[in-house]
VOKOL-526787 format. One record per residue: residue number from 1; residue in three letters; x, z, y of N, C-alpha, C, CB in turn. Coordinates in steps of 0.05 Angstrom, whole numbers, padded with zeros to 5 digits. Glycine has a CB too. Layout:
N
NUM  ALA  X  Z  Y  X  Z  Y  X  Z  Y  X  Z  Y
...
This chain:
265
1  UNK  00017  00000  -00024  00000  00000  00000  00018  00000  00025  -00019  00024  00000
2  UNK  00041  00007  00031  00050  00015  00042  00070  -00001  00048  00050  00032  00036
3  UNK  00081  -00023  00036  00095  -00048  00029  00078  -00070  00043  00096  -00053  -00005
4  UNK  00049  -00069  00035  00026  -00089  00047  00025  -00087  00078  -00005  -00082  00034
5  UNK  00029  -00055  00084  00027  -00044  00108  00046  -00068  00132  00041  -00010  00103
6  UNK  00068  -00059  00117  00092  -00061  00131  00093  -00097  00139  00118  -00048  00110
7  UNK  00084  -00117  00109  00088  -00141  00115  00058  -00155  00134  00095  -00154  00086
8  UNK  00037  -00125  00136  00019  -00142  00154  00023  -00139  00177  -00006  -00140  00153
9  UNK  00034  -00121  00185  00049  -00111  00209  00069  -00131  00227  00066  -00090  00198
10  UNK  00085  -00133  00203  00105  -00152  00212  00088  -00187  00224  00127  -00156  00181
11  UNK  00062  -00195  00198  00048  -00218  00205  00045  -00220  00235  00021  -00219  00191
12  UNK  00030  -00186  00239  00014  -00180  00261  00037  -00202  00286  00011  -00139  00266
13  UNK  00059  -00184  00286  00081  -00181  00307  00089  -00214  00308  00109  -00157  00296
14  UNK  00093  -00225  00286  00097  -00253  00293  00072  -00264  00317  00096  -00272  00262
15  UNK  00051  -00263  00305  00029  -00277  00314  00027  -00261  00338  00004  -00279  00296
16  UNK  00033  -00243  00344  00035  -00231  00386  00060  -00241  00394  00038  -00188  00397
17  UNK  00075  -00251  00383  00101  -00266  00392  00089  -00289  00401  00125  -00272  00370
18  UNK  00082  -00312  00382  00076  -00334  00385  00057  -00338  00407  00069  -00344  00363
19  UNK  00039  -00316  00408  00019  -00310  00428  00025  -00306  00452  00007  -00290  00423
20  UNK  00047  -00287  00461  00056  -00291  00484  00077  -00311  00490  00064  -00271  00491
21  UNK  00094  -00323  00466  00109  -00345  00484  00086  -00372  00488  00142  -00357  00466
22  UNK  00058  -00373  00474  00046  -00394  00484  00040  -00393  00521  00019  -00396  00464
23  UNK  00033  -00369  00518  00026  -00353  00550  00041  -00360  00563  00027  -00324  00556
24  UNK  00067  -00360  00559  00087  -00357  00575  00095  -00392  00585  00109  -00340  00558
25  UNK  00093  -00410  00564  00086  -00437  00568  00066  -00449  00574  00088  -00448  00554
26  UNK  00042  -00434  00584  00025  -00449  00593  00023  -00440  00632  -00003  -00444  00572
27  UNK  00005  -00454  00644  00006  -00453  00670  -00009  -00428  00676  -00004  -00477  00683
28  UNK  00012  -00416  00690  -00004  -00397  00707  -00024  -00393  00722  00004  -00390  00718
29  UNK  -00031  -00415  00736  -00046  -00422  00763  -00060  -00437  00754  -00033  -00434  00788
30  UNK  -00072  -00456  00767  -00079  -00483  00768  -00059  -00502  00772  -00096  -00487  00786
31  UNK  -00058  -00521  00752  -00032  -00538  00764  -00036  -00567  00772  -00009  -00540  00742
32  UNK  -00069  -00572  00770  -00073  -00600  00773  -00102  -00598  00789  -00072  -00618  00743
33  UNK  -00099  -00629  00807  -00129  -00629  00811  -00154  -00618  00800  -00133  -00647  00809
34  UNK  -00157  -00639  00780  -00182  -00632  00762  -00179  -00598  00753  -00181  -00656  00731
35  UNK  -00155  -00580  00748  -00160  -00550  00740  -00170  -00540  00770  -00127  -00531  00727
36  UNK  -00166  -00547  00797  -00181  -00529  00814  -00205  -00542  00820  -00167  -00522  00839
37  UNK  -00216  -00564  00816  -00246  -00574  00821  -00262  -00549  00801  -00253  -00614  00809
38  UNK  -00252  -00551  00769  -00259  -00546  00748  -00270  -00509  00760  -00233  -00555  00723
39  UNK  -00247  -00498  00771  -00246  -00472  00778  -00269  -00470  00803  -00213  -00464  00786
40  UNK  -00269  -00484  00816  -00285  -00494  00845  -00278  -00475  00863  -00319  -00495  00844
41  UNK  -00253  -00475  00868  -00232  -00456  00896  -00207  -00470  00900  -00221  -00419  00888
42  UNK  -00200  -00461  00912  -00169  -00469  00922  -00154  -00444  00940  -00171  -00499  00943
43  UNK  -00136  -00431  00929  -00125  -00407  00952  -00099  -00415  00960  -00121  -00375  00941
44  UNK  -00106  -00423  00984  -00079  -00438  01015  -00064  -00410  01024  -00100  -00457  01055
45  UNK  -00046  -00400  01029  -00025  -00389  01039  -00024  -00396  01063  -00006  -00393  01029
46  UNK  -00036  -00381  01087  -00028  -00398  01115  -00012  -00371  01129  -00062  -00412  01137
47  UNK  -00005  -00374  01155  00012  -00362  01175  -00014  -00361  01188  00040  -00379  01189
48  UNK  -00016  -00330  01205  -00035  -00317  01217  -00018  -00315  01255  -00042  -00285  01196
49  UNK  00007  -00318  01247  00017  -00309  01276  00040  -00332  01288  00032  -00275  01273
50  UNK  00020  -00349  01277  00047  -00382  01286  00018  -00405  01312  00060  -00417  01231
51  UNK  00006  -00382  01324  -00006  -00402  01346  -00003  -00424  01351  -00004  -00397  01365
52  UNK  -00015  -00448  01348  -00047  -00454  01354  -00049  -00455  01325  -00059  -00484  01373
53  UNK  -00021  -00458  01313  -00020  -00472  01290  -00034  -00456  01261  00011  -00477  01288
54  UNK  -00026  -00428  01262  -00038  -00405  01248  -00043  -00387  01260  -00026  -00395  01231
55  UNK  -00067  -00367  01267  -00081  -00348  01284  -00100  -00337  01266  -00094  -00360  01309
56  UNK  -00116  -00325  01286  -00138  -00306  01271  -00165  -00311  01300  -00122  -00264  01264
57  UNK  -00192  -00317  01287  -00203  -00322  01303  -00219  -00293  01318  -00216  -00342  01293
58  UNK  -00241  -00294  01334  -00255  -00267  01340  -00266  -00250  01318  -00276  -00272  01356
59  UNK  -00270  -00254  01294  -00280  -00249  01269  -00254  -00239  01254  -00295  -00275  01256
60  UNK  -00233  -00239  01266  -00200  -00233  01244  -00199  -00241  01224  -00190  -00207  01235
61  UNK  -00205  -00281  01229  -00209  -00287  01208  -00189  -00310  01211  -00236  -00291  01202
62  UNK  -00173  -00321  01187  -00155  -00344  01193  -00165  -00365  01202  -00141  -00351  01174
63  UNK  -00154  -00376  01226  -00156  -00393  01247  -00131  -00419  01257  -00161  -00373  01267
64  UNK  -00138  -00436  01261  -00120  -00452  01277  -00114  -00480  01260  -00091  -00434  01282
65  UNK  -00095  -00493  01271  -00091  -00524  01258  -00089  -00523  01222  -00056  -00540  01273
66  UNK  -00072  -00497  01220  -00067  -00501  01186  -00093  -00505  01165  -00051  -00472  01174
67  UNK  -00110  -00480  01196  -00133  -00467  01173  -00157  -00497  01177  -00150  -00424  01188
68  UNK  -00149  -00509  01192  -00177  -00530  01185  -00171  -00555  01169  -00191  -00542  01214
69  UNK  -00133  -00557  01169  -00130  -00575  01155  -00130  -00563  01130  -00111  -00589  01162
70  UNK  -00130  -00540  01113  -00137  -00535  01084  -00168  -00542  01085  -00130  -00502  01074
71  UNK  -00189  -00525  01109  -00215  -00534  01099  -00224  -00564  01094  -00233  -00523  01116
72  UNK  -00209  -00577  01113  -00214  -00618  01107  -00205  -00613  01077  -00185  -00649  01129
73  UNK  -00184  -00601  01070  -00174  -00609  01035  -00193  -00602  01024  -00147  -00593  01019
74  UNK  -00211  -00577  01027  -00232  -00567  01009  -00254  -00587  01012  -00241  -00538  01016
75  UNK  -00264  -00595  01035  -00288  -00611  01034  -00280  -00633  01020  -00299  -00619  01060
76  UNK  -00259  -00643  01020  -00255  -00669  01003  -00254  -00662  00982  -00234  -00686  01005
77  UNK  -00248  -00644  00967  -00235  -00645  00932  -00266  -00622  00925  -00188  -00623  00924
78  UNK  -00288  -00608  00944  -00317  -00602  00939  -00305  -00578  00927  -00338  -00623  00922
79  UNK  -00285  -00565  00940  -00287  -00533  00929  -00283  -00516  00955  -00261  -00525  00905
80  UNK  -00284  -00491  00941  -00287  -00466  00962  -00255  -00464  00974  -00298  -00432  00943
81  UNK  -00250  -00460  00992  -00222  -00445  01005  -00217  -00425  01009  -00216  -00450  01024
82  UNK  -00197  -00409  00991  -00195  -00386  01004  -00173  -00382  01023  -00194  -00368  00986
83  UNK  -00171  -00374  01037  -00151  -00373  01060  -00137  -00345  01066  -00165  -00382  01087
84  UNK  -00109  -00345  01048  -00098  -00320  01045  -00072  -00320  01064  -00092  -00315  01014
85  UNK  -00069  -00308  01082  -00050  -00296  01101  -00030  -00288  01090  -00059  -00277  01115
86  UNK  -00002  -00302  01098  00026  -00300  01086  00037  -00294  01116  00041  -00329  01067
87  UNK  00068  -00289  01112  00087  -00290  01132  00116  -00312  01132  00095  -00262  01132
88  UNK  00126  -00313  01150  00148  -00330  01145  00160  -00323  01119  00169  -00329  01167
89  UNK  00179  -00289  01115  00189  -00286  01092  00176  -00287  01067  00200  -00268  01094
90  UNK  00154  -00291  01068  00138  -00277  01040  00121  -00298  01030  00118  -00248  01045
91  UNK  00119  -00324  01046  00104  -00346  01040  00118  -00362  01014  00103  -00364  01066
92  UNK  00135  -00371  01011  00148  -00384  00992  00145  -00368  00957  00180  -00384  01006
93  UNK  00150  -00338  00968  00154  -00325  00945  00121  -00326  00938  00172  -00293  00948
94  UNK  00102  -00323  00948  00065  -00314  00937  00066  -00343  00936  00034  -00295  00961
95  UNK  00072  -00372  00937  00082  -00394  00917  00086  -00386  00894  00105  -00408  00924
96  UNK  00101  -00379  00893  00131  -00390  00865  00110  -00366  00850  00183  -00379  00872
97  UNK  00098  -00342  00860  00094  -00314  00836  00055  -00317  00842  00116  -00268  00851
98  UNK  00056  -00345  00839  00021  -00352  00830  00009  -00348  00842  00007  -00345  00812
99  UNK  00011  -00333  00874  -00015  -00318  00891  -00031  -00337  00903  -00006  -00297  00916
100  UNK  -00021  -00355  00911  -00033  -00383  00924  -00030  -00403  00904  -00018  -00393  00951
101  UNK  -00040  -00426  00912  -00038  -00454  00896  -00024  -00474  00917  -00071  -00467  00886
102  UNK  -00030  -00469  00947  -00013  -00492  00957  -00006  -00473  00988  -00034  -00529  00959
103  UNK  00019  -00483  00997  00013  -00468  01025  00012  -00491  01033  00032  -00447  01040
104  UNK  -00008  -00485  01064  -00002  -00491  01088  00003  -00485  01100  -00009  -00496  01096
105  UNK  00023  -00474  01116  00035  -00455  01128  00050  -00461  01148  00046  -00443  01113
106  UNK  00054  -00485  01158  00072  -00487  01180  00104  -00491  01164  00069  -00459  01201
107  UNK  00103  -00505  01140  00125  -00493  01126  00147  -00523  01130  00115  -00482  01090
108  UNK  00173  -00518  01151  00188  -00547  01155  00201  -00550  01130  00211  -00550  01180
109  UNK  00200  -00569  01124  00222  -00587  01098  00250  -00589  01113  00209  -00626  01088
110  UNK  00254  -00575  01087  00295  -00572  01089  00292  -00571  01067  00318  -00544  01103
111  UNK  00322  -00585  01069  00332  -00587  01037  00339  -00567  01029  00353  -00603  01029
112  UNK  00347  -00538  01029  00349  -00518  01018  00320  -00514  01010  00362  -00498  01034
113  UNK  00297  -00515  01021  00262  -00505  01009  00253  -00533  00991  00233  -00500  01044
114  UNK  00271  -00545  00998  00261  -00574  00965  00273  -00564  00945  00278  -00613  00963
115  UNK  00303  -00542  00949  00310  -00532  00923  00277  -00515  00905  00338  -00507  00931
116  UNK  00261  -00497  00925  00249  -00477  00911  00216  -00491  00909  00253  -00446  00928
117  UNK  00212  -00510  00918  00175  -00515  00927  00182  -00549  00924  00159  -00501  00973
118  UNK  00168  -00563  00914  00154  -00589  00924  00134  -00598  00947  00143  -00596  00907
119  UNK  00150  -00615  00959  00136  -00622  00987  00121  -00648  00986  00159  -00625  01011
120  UNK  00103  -00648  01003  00077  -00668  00999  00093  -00690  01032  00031  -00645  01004
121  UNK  00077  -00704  01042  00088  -00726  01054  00086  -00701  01075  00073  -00760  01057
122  UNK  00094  -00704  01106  00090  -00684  01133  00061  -00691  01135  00110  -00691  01167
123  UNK  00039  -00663  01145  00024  -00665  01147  00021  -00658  01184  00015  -00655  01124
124  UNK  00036  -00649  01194  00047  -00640  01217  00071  -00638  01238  00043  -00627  01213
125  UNK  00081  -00631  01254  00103  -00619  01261  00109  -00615  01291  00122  -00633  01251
126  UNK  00128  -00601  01293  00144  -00587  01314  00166  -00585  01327  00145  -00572  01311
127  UNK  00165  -00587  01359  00194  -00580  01366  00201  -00549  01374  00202  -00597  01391
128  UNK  00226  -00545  01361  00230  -00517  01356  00260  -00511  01389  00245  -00513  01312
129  UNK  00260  -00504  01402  00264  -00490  01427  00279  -00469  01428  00243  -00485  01437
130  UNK  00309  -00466  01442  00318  -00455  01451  00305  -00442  01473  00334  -00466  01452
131  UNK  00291  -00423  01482  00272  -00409  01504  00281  -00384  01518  00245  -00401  01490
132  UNK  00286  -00383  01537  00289  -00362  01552  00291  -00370  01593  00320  -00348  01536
133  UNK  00304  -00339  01598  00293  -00339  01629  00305  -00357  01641  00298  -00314  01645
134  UNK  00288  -00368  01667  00303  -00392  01694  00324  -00379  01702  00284  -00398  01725
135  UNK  00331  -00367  01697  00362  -00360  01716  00383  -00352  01691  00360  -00325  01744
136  UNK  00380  -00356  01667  00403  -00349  01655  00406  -00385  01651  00400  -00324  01627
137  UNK  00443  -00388  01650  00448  -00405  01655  00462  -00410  01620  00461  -00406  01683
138  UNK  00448  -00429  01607  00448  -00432  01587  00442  -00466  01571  00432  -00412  01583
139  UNK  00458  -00486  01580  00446  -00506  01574  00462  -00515  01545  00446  -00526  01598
140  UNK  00474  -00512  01523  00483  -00512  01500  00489  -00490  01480  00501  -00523  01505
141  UNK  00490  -00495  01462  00500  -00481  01443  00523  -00464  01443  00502  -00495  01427
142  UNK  00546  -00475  01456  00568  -00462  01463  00564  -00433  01485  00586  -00485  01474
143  UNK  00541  -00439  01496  00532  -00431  01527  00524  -00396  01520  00498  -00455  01539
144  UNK  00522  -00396  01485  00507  -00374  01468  00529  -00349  01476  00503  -00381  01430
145  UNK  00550  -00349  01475  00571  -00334  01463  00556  -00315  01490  00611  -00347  01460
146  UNK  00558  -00285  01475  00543  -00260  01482  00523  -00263  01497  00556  -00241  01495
147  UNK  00508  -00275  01477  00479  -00272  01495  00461  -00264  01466  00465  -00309  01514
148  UNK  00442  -00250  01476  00416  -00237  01454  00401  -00264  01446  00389  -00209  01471
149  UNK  00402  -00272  01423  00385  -00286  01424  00355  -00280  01398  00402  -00311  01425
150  UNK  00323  -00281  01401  00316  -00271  01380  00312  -00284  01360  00299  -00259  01382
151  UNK  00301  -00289  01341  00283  -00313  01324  00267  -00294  01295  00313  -00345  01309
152  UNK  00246  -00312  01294  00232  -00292  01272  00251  -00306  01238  00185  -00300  01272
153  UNK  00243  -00273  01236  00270  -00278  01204  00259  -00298  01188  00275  -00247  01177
154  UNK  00278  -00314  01180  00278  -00334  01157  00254  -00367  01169  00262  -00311  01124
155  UNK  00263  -00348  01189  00246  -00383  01199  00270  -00406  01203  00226  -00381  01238
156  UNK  00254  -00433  01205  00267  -00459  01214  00285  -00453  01241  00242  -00481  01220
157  UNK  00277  -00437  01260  00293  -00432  01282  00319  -00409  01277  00273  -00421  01306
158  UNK  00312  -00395  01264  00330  -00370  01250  00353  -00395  01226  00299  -00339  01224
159  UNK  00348  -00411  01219  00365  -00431  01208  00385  -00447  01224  00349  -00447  01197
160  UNK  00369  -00454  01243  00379  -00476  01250  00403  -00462  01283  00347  -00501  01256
161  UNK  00393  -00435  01291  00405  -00421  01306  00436  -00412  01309  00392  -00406  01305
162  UNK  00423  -00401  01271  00447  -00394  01254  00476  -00417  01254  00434  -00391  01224
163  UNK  00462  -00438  01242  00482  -00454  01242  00499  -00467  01268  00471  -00472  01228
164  UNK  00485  -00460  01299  00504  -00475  01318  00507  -00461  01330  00499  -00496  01331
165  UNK  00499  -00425  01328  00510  -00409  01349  00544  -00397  01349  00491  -00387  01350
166  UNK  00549  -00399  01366  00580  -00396  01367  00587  -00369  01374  00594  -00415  01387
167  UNK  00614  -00357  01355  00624  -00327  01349  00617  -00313  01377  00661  -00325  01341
168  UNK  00610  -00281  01371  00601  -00269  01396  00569  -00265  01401  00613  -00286  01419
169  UNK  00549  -00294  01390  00529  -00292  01395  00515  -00269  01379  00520  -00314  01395
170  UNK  00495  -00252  01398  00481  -00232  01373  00449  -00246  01371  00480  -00191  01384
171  UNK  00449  -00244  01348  00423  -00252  01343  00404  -00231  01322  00427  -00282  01331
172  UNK  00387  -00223  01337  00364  -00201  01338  00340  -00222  01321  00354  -00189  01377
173  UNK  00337  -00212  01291  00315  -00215  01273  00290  -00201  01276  00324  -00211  01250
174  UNK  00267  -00225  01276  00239  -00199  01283  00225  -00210  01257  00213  -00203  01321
175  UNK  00212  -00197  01246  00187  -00198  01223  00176  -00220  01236  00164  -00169  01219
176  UNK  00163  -00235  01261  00144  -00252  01255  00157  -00269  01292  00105  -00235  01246
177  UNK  00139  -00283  01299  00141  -00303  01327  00128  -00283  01346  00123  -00336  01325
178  UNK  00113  -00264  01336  00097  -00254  01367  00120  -00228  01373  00054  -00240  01364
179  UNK  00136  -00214  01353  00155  -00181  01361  00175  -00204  01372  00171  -00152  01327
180  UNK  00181  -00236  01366  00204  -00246  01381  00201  -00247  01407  00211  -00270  01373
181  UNK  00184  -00255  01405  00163  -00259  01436  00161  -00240  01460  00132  -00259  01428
182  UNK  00151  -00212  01443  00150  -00186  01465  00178  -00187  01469  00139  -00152  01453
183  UNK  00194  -00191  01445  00220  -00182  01453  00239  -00191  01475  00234  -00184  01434
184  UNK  00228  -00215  01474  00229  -00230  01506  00228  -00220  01524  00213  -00245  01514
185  UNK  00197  -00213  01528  00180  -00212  01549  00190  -00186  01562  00149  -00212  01540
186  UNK  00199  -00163  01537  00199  -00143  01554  00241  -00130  01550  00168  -00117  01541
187  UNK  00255  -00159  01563  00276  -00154  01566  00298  -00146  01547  00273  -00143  01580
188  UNK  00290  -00143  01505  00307  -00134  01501  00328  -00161  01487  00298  -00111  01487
189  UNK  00313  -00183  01492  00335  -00201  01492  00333  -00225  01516  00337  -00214  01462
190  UNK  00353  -00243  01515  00355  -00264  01537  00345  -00289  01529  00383  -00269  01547
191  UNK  00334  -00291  01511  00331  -00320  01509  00317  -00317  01470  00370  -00341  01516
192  UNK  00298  -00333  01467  00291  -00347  01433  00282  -00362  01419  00282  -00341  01420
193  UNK  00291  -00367  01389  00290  -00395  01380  00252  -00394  01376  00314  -00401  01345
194  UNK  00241  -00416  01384  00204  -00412  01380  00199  -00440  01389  00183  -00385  01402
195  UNK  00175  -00452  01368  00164  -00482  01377  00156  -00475  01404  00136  -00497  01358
196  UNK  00158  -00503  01408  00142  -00505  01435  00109  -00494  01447  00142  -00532  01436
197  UNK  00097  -00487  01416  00072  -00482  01424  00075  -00444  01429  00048  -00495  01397
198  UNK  00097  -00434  01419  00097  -00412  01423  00114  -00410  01449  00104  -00400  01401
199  UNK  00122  -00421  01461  00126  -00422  01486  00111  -00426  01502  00139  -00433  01489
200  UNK  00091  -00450  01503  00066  -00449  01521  00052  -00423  01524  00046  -00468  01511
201  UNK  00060  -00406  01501  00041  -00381  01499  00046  -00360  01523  00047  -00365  01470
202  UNK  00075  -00364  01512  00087  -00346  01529  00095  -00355  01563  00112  -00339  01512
203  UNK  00090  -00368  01572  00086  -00386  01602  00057  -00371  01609  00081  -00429  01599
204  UNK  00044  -00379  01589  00013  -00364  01605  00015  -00333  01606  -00020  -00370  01584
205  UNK  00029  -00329  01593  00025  -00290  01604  00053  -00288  01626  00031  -00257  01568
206  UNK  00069  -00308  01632  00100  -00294  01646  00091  -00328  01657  00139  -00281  01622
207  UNK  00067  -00334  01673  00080  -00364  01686  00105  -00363  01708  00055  -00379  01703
208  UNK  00127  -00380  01703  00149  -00386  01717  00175  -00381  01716  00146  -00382  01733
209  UNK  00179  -00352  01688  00193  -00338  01685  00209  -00347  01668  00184  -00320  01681
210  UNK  00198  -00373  01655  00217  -00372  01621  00222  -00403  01625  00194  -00361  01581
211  UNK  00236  -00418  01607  00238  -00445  01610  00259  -00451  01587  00245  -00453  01640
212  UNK  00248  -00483  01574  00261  -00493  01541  00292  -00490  01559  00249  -00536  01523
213  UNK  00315  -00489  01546  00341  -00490  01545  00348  -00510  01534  00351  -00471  01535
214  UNK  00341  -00520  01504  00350  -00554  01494  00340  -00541  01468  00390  -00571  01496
215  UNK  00345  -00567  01454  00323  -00565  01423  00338  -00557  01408  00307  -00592  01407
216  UNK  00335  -00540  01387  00341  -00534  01363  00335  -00545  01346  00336  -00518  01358
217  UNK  00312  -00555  01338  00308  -00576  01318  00287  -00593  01320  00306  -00566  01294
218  UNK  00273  -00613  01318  00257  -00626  01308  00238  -00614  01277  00275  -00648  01306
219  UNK  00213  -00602  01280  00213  -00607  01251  00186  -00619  01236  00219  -00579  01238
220  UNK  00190  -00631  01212  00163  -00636  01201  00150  -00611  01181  00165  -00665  01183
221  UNK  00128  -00611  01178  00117  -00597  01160  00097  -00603  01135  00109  -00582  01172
222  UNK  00102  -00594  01126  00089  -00604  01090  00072  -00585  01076  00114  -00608  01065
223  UNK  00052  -00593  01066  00043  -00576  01035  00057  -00575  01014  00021  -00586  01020
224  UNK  00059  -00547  01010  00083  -00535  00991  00061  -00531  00962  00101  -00497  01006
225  UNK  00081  -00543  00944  00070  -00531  00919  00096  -00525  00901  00049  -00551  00904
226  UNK  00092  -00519  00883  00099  -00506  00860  00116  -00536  00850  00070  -00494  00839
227  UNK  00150  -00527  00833  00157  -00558  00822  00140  -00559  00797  00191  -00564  00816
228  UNK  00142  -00585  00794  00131  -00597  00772  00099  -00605  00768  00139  -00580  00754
229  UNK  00084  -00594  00793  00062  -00611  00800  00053  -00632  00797  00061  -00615  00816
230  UNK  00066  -00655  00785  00066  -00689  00799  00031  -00693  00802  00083  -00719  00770
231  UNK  00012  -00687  00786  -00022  -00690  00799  -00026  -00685  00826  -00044  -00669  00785
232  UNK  -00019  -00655  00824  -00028  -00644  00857  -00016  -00655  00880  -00021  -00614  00862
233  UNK  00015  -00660  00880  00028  -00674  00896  00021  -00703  00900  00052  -00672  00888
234  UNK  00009  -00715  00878  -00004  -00742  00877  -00026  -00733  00901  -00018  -00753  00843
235  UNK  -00038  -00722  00888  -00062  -00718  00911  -00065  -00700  00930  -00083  -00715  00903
236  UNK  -00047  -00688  00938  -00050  -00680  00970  -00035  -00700  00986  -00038  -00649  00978
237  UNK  -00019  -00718  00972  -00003  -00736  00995  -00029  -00754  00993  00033  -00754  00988
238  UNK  -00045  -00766  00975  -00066  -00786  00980  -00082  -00778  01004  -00083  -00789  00957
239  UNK  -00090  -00747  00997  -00105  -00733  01030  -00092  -00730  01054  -00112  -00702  01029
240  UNK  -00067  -00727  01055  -00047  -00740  01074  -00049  -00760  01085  -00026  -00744  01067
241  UNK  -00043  -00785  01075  -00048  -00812  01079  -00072  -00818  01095  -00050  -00824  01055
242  UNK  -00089  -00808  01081  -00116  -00814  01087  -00121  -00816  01108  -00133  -00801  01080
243  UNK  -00122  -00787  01122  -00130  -00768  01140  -00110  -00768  01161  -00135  -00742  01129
244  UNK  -00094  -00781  01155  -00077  -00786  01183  -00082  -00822  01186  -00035  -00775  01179
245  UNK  -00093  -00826  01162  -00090  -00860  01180  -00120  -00864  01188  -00077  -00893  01155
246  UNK  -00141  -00850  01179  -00161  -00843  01199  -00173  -00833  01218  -00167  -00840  01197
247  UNK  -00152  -00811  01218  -00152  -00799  01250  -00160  -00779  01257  -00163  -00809  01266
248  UNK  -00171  -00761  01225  -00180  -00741  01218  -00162  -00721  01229  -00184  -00741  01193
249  UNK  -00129  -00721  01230  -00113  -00700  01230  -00110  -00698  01258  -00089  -00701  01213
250  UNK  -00106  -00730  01267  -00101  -00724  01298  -00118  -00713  01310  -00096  -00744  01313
251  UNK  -00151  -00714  01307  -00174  -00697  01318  -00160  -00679  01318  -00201  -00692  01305
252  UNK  -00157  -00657  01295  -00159  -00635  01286  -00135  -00620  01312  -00151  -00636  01250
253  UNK  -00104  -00637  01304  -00079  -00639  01320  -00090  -00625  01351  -00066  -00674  01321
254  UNK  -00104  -00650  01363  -00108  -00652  01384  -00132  -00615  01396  -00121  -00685  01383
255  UNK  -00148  -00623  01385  -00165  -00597  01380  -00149  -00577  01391  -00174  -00588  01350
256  UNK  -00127  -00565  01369  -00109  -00545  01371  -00097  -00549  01396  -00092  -00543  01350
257  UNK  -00074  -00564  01394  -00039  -00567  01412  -00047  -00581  01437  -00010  -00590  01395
258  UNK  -00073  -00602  01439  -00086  -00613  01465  -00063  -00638  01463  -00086  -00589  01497
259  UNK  -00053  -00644  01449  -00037  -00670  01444  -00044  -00690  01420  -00008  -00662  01439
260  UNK  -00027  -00712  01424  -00030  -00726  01397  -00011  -00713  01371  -00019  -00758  01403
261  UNK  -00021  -00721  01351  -00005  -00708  01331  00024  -00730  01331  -00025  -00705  01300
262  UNK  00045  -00714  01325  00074  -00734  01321  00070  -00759  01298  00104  -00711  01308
263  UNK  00090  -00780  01309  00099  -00799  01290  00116  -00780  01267  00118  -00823  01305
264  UNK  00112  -00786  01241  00120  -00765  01235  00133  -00793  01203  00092  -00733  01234
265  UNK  00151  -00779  01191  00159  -00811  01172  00146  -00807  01155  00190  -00820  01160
């Protein structure tokens, strides 16, 4: 009996092996079109504090260019949206560890983030801005050496800062674009890396005070998914396509930023 014990035991243990490495090979998420129609949702990852672009409306509810271009994705593919609030640092990772299915997020394509996410064609983009006060005299990169400068951590500007500021410069990391912002505003640095739309922001509360310095980058932005997608990526660049060669996005663009949306490749 006890022999029987032991070899059903053992059966048992194979078959919870096989059981979890099937688990472990199959998709976590949704990984294709037809699995989120089938599910009838979709949960987008957006930025809550990247104005016009990600906000929160009077309701503290996600708002702005990202959040209407996921709902166009939902009305087209006839599912629900859920619209889950990420941050610069923490967007990529609620990707990769299944919390979302696609961001929209304001997220620029660099080739370091093609290492970790698949990118869909630009659905957007931005010029990213050297920003600070009219009287500090600052027209280059070289121009940095001991000057404060802020940028929100792990952003495109926090990249691209990094790479051309020259020895001496200190550069002050904030959790998000708006602590870069106060940090501005209320003197504890001279100058920071922020699109242009977060600069308009900051003109309307300090009109005359602040002014671009020269660009930091150019950037486009994409729907991030998960590698190995090829369905989904098939079809959010088809909704891409679409919706920018109809004019759907530039509405949307325009709505927000009060501009045309960029030529974008």
């Amino acid at each position: 009996m006890h022999h029987f014990s032991r070899r059903a035991f053992a059966a048992l243990g194979l078959a919870a092996t096989a059981t979890l490495a099937a688990l472990a090979a199959a998709p976590a998420w949704a990984q294709a079109p037809e699995e989120i129609r089938k599910k009838g949702e979709v949960t987008v990852g957006l930025l809550v504090d990247f104005p016009p672009y990600g906000t929160t409306n009077a309701q503290n509810q996600p708002d702005g260019y990202d959040a209407d271009v996921a709902r166009l994705l939902g009305k087209e593919w006839g599912v629900k949206v859920n619209l889950m609030p990420v941050t610069g640092p923490n967007r990529i990772p609620f990707l990769l560890t299944n919390k979302v299915d696609l961001l929209i997020a304001s997220l620029a394509v660099t080739p370091e983030r093609a290492k970790q996410v698949q990118f869909s064609q630009p659905y957007s983009a931005a010029t990213i801005v050297l920003f600070g006060g009219k009287k500090a005299s600052i027209k280059a990169p070289a121009d940095l050496k001991n000057v404060r400068v802020g940028v929100a951590r792990a952003s495109t500007q926090d990249v691209a800062l990094t790479a051309m500021a020259p020895q001496g410069t200190e550069i002050r990391r904030f959790d998000d674009d708006a602590s870069a912002m106060q940090a501005l505003i209320s003197g504890q640095v001279d100058a920071i890396g922020c699109s242009t739309t977060v600069a308009a922001q900051i003109n309307k509360r300090q009109p005359g005070a602040f002014e671009p310095k020269f660009v930091l980058r150019q950037q486009e932005m994409a729907v991030a998914m998960r590698p190995g997608q090829e369905p989904l990526l098939k079809a959010v660049n088809e909704f891409v396509a679409k919706n920018t060669a109809n004019g759907e996005l530039n509405k949307l663009y325009r709505k927000w930023l009060e501009t045309d949306l960029p030529k974008m490749q």
